[in-house]
LUMNU-623369 format. One record per residue (C-alpha): residue number from 1; residue in three letters; chain; x, y, z. Coordinates in pm, whole numbers, plus 32768, in hexadecimal, padded with zeros to 4 digits. Example, Ala and Ser with C-alpha at 12.3 -4.5 7.8 and 13.67 -1.06 7.14 Angstrom:
2
   k   r c east north   up
   1 ALA A 84CE  7E3E 830C
   2 SER A 8557  7F96 82CA
% end
This chain:
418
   k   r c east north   up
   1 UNK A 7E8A  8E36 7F74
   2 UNK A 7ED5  8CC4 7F2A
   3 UNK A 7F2E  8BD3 802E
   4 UNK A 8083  8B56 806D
   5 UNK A 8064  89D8 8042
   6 UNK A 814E  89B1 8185
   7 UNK A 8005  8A48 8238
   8 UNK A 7F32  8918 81EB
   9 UNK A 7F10  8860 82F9
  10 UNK A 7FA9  86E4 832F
  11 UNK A 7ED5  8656 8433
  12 UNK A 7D6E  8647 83B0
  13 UNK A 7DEF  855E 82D5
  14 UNK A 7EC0  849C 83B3
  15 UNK A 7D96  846E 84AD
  16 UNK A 7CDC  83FB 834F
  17 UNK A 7DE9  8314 8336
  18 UNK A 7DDC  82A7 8470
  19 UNK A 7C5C  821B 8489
  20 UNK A 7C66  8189 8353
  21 UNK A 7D70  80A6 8387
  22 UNK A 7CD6  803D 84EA
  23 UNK A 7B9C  7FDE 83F5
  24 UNK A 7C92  7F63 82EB
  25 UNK A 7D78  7E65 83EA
  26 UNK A 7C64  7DEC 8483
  27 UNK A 7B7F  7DAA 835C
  28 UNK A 7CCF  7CE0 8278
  29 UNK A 7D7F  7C4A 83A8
  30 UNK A 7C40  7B72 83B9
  31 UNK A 7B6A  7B5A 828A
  32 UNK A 7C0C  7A55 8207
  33 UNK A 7BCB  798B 833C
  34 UNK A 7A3E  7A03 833E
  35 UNK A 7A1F  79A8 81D4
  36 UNK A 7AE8  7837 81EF
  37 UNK A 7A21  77F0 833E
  38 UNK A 78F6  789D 8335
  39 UNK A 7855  78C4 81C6
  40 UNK A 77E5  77B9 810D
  41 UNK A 7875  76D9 8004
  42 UNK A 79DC  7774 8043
  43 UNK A 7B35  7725 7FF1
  44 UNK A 7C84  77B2 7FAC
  45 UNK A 7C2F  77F9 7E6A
  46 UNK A 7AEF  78B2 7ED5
  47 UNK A 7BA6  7966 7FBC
  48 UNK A 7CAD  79D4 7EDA
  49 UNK A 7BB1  7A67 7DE8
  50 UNK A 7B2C  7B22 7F2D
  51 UNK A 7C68  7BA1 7F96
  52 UNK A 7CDF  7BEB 7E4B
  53 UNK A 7B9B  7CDC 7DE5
  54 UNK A 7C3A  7E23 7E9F
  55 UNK A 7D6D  7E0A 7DE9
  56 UNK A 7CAF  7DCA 7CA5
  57 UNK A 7BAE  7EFC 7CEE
  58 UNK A 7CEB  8002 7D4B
  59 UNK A 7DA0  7F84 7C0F
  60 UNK A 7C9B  7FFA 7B4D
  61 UNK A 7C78  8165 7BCE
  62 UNK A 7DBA  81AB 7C57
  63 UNK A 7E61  8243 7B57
  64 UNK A 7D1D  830C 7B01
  65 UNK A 7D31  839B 7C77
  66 UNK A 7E76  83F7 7C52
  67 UNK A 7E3F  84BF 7AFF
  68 UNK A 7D1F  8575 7BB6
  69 UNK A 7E08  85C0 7CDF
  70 UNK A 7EFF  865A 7BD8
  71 UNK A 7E04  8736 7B29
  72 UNK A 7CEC  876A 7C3C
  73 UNK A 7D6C  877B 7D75
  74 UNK A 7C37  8730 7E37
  75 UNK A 7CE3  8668 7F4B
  76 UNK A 7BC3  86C7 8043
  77 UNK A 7AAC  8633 7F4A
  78 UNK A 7B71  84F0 7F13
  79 UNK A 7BC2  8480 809F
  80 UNK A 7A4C  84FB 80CE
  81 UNK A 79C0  83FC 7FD5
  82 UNK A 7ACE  82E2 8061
  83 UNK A 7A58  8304 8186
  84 UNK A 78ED  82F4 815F
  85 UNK A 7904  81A8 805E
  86 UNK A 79AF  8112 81A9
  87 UNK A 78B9  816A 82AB
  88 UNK A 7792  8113 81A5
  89 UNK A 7849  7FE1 8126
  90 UNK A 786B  7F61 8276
  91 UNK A 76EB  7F89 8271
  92 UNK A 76F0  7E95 816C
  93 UNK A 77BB  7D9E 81ED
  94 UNK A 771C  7D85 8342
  95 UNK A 75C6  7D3F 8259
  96 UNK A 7664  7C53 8171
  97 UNK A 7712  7B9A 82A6
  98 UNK A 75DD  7BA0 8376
  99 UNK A 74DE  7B0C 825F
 100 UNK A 7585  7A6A 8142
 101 UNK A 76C7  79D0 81C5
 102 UNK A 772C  79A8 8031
 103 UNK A 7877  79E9 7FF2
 104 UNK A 7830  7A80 7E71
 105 UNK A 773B  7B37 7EEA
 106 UNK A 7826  7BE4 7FFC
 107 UNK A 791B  7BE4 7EDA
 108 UNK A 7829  7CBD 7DE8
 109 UNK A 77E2  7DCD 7F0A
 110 UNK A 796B  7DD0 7F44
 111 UNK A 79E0  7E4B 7DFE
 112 UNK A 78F7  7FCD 7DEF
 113 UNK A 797B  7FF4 7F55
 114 UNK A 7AF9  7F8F 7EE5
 115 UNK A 7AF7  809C 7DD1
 116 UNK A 7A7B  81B7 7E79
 117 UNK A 7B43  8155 7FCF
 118 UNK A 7C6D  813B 7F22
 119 UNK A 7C67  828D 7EE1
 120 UNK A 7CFC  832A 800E
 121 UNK A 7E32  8239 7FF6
 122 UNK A 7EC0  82E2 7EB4
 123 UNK A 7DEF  845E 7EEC
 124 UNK A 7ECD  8455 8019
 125 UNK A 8023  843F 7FBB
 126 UNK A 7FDA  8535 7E96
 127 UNK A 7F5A  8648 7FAA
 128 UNK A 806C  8600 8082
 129 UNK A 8198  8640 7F39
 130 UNK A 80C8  8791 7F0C
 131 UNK A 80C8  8839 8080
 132 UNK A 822C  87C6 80D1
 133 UNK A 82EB  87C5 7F9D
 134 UNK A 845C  87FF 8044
 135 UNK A 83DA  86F2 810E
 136 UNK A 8335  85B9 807D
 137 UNK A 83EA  84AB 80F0
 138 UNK A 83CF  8528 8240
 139 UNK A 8291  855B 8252
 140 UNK A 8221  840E 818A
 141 UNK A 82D4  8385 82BE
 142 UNK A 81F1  8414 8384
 143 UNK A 80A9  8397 82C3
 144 UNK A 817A  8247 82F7
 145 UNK A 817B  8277 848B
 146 UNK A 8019  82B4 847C
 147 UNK A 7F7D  81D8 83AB
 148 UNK A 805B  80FB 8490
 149 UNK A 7FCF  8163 8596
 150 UNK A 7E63  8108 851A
 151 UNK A 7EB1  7FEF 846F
 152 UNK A 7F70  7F6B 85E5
 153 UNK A 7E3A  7FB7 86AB
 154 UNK A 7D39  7F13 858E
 155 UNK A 7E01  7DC7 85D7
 156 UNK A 7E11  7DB1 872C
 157 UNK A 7C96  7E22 8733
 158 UNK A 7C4E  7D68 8640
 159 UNK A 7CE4  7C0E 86BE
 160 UNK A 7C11  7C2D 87FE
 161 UNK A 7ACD  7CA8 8758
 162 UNK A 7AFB  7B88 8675
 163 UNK A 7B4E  7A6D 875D
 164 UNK A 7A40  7AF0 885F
 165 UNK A 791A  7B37 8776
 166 UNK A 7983  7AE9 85E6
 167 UNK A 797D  7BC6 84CC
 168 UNK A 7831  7C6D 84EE
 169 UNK A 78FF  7D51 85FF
 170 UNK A 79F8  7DC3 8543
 171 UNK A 78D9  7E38 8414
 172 UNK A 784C  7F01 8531
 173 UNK A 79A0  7FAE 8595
 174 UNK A 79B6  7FF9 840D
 175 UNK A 7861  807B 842D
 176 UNK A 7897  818A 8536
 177 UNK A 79EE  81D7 84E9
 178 UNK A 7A1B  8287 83AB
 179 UNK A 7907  8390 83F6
 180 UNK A 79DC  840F 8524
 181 UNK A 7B19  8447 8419
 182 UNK A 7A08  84D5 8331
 183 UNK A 798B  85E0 843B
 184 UNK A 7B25  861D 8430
 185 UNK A 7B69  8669 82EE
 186 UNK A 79F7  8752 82D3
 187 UNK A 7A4F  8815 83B2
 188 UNK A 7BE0  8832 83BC
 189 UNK A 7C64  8808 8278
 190 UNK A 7C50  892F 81A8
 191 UNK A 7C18  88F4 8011
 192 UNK A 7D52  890E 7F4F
 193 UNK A 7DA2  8A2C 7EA6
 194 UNK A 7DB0  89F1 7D22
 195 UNK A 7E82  8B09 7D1A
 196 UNK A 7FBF  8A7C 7D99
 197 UNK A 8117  8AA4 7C9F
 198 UNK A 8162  8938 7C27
 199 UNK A 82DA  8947 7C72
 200 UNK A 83CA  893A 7B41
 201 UNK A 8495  8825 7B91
 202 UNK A 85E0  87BD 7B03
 203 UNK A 85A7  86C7 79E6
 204 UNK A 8623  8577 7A0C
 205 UNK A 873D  84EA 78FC
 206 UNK A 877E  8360 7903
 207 UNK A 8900  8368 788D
 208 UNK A 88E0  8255 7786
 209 UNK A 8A40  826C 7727
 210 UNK A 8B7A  832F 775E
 211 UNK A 8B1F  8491 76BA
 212 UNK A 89A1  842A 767B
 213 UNK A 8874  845F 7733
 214 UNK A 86E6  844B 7702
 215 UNK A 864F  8562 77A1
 216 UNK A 850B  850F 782E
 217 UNK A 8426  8645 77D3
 218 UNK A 8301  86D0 78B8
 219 UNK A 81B0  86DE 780E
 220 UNK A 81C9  8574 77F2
 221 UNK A 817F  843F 78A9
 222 UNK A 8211  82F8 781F
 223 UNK A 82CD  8253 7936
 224 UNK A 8375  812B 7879
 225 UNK A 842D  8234 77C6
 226 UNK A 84E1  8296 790D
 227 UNK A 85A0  816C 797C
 228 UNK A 859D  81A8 7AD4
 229 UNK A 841E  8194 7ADC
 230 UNK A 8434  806B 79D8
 231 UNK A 84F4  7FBF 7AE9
 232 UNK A 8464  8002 7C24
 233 UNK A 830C  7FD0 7BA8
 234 UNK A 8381  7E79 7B28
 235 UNK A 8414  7E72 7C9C
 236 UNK A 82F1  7EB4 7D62
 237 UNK A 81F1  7DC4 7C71
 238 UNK A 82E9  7C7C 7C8E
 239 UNK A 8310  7CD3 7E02
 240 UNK A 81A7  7CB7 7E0B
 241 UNK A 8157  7BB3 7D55
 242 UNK A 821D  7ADC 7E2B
 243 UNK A 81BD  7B77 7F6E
 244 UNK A 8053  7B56 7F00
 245 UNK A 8075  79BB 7E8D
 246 UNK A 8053  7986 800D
 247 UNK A 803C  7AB5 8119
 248 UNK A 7E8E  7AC9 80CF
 249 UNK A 7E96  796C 816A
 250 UNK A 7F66  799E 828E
 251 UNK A 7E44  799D 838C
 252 UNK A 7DD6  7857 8323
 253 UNK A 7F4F  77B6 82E5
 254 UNK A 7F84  7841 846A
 255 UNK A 7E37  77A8 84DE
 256 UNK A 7E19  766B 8409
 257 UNK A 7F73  761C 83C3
 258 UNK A 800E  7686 852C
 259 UNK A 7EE9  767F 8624
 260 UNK A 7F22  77E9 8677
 261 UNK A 7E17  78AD 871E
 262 UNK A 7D4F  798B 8678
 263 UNK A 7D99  7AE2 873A
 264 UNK A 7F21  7ABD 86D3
 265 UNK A 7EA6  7AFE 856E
 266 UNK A 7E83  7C3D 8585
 267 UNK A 7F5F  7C77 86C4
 268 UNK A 809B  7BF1 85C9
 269 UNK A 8001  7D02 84C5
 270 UNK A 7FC3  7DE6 85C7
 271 UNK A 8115  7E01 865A
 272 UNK A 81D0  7DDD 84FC
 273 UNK A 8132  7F59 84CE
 274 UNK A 8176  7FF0 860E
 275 UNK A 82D5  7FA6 85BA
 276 UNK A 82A7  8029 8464
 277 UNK A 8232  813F 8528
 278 UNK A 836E  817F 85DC
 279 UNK A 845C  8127 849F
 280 UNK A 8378  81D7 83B7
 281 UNK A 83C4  8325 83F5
 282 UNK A 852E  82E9 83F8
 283 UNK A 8535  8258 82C6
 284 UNK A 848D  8377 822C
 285 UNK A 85C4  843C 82C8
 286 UNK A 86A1  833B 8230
 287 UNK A 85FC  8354 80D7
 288 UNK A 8630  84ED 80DE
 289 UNK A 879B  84E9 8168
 290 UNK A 883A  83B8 810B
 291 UNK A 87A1  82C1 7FC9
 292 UNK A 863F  8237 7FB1
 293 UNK A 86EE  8101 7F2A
 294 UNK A 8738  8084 8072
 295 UNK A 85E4  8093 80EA
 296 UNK A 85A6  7FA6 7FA4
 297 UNK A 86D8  7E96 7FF7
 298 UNK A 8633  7EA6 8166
 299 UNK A 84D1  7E43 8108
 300 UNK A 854F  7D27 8009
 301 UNK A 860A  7C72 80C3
 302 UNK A 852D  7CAB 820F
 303 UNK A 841C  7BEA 813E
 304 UNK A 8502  7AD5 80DC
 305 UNK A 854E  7ACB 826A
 306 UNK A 83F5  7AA2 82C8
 307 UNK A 83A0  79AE 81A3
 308 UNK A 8492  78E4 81D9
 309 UNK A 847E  78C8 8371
 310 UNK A 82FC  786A 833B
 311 UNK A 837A  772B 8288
 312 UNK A 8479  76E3 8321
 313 UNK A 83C1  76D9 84A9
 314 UNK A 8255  7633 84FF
 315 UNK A 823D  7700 867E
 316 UNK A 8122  7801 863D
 317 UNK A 81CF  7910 873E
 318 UNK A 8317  78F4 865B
 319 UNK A 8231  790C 8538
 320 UNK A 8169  7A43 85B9
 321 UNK A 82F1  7AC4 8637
 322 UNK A 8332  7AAB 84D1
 323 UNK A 81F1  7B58 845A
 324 UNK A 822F  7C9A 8538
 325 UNK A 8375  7CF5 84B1
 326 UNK A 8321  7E3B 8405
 327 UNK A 83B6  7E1D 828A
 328 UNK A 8246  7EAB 81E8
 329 UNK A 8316  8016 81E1
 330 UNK A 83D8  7FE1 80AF
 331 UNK A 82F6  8088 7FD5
 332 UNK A 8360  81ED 8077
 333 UNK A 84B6  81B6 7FBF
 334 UNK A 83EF  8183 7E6F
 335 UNK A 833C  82C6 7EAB
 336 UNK A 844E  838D 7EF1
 337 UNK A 84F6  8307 7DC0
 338 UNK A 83D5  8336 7CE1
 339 UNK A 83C6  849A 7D69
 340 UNK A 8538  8501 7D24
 341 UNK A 84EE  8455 7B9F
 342 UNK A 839B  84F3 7B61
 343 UNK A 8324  8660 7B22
 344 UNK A 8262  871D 7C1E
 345 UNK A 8145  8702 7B0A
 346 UNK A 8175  8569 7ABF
 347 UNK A 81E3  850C 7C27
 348 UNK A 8064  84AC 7CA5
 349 UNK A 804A  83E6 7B77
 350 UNK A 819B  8374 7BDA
 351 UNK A 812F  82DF 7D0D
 352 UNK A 800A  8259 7C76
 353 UNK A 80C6  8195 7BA2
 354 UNK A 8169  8107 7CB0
 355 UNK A 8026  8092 7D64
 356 UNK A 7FB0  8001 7C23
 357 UNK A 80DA  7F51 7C1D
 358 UNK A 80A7  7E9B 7DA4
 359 UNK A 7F3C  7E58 7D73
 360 UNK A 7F58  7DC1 7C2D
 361 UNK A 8086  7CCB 7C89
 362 UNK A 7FBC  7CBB 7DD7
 363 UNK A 7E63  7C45 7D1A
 364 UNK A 7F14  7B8A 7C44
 365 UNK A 7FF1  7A9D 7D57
 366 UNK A 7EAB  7A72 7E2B
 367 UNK A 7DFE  79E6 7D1E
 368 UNK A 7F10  78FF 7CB9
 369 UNK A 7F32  78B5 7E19
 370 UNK A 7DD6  7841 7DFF
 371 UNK A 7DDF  7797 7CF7
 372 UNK A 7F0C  76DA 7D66
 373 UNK A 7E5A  767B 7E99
 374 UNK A 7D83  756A 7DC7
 375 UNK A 7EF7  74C6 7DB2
 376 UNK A 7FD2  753E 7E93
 377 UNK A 7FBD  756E 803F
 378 UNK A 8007  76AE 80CD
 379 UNK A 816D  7671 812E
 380 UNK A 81A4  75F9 7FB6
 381 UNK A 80F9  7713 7F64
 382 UNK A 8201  77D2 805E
 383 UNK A 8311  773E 7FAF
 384 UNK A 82A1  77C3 7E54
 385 UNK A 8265  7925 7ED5
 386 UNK A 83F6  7914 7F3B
 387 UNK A 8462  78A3 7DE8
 388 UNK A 83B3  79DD 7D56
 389 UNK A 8473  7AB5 7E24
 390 UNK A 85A9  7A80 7D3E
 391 UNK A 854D  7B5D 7BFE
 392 UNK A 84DD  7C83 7CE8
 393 UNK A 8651  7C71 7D67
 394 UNK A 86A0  7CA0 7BE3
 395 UNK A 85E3  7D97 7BCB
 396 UNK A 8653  7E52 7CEC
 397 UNK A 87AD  7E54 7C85
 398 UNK A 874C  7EE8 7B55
 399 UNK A 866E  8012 7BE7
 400 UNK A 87D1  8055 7CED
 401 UNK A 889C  8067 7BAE
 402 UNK A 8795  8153 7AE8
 403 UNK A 876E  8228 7C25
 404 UNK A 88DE  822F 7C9F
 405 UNK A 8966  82C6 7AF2
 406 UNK A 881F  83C3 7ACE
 407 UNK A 88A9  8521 7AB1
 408 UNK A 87AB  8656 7AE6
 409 UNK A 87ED  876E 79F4
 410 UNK A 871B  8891 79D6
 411 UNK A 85C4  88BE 7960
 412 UNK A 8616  891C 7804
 413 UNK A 86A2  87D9 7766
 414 UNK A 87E4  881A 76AA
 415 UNK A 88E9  871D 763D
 416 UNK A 89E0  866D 76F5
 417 UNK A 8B5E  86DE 76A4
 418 UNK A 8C30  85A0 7666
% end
């Protein structure tokens, strides 16, 4: 008898998602400051090309992850081999930092880690849409509360493991860590059944003009045909693009720039995603009952907020007051939106897409930002990061006018009656 997908169990993974974000804050709210301060023959630039090498590696395999989630369904096998590259990677790190101290080197051993790690960040989502399908913006909330969670107690742990005895602590945390979520997911999460019924789902029709449609058929994946996705993928890579021109170098703006202490680093982080914690799962509510778009408008302009209060202010509490305000959330609107505009069979490759989109504008500003740092300070480089922020606006205007006139019809395309 097959398994009803609403049997699967939700928690292995969220405890999964739980110790690898305590490994995750703790290792980015401060790598940037190890590698500037720390490693030899460093600068921004250097440290952009650091910082910039996870985004890079989970561009590359992302969308190959998600096909593999569609077709496969081997969910266990994938947060099983994430979470061994970030125990053994952490292995790596801790060697690299203890007896080479070279930042290219440290950069090299980065990149296998970043592409198998990666994994569990897009293998996730896609196992959550399967075993709650009535359900998914819920329950992404609740991977949002507890990768929260994880990523809340990884700051604060990580600011005082950090300021007390450097880097080399937080490698070891990433070293023991992961094999506890790995002992999870052995021996509580069940393989998924490749049995389960992919869901017909209504097919999506982009009104065009009065009386015409494009229906948007199901064995296919070609998301610039769907304006919606066109839009919001547009959305989330100019949002990040600007967010990434200057948020890798916020540790070092708030310790060089402001005379901050080190611990607030990832205390401001820290506390930004307990609150995304206790919003999170509400707006995974909101994006079910009411319109993911809001969820969108929210995260926008709460990045312009926090932007544009860093450049305006020079008091580091203000600054880290600033940092903690929990706007990271908005992607749970774009999943529930590409959700509702995807098929059942397209929708992991759906989401991929999406994460392609973030990590590429994301790779793309930190570079820049790096390579604007031969020129520019880092509250110039502050100022550039808000002028981006202007064609993402366009762009999200455009995906809440695609989203707002799609009609669902049924399955079986027909034409539109004028």
């Amino acid at each position: 008898m097959a398994t009803s997908s609403h049997l699967l169990p939700f928690w292995p993974l969220a405890a999964s998602m739980v110790i690898t974000m305590v490994v995750q804050s703790a290792f980015y709210s401060y790598i940037s400051l190890a590698i500037f301060y720390d490693f030899s023959g460093t600068n921004l630039f250097v440290v952009s090309a650091v910082e910039s090498v996870p985004l890079i590696a989970n561009f590359i395999v992302i969308f190959w992850i998600g096909k593999t989630a569609d077709n496969q369904r081997n969910h266990k096998t994938l947060f099983l081999v994430s979470l061994g590259a970030l125990g053994i990677g952490n292995v790596a790190f801790l060697l690299v930092y203890v007896f080479f101290r070279n930042p290219f080197v440290f950069l090299c051993t980065l990149f296998p880690v970043s592409i198998l790690f990666g994994i569990i960040y897009m293998s996730g989502p896609a196992y959550v849409s399967l075993i709650r399908p009535a359900q998914k913006g819920r329950y992404m909330g609740f991977l949002i509360l507890y990768q929260s969670i994880g990523y809340f107690l990884g700051g604060i742990g990580g600011g005082f493991l950090y300021a007390w005895f450097g880097i080399g602590a937080i490698f070891w945390v990433g070293i023991i860590l992961p094999w506890v979520g790995i002992f999870i997911v052995i021996r509580y999460l069940p393989q998924t059944p490749k049995t389960f019924p992919i869901t017909p789902r209504p097919t999506c029709v982009i009104s065009t003009s009065p009386g015409e449609g494009v229906a948007l058929g199901e064995s296919r994946f070609h998301p610039f045909e769907n304006p919606i996705l066109k839009y919001g993928l547009l959305f989330d890579f100019l949002l990040a693009l600007g967010i990434g021109i200057f948020y890798k170098f916020f540790g070092i703006f708030y310790v060089q720039e402001l005379s901050g202490p080190e611990e607030f680093v990832g205390i401001s982080g820290g506390i930004a995603c307990l609150l995304g914690a206790l919003v999170g799962f509400w707006f995974g509510n909101l994006a079910d009952k009411k319109s993911p778009l809001i969820i969108l408008i929210y995260g926008w302009a709460g990045y312009v907020v926090v932007f544009l209060g860093l450049f305006l202010q020079r008091d580091p509490v203000a600054a880290a007051i600033y940092w903690a305000i929990p706007i990271y959330v908005e992607f749970i609107g774009m999943n529930k939106i590409i959700a509702d505009s995807t098929s059942e069979g397209n929708r992991n490759r759906g989401l991929a897409s999406s994460t392609i989109a973030r990590n590429l504008g994301s790779a793309i500003g930190v570079i820049a930002g790096g390579i604007l740092s031969f020129w520019l300070t880092l509250p110039e480089i502050l100022a550039v990061a808000l002028i981006l922020f202007i064609p993402s606006l366009i762009c999200l205007v455009l995906t809440m006018k695609a989203y707002r006139t799609k009609r669902l019809v049924s399955d079986s395309p027909k034409p539109l009656s004028t």
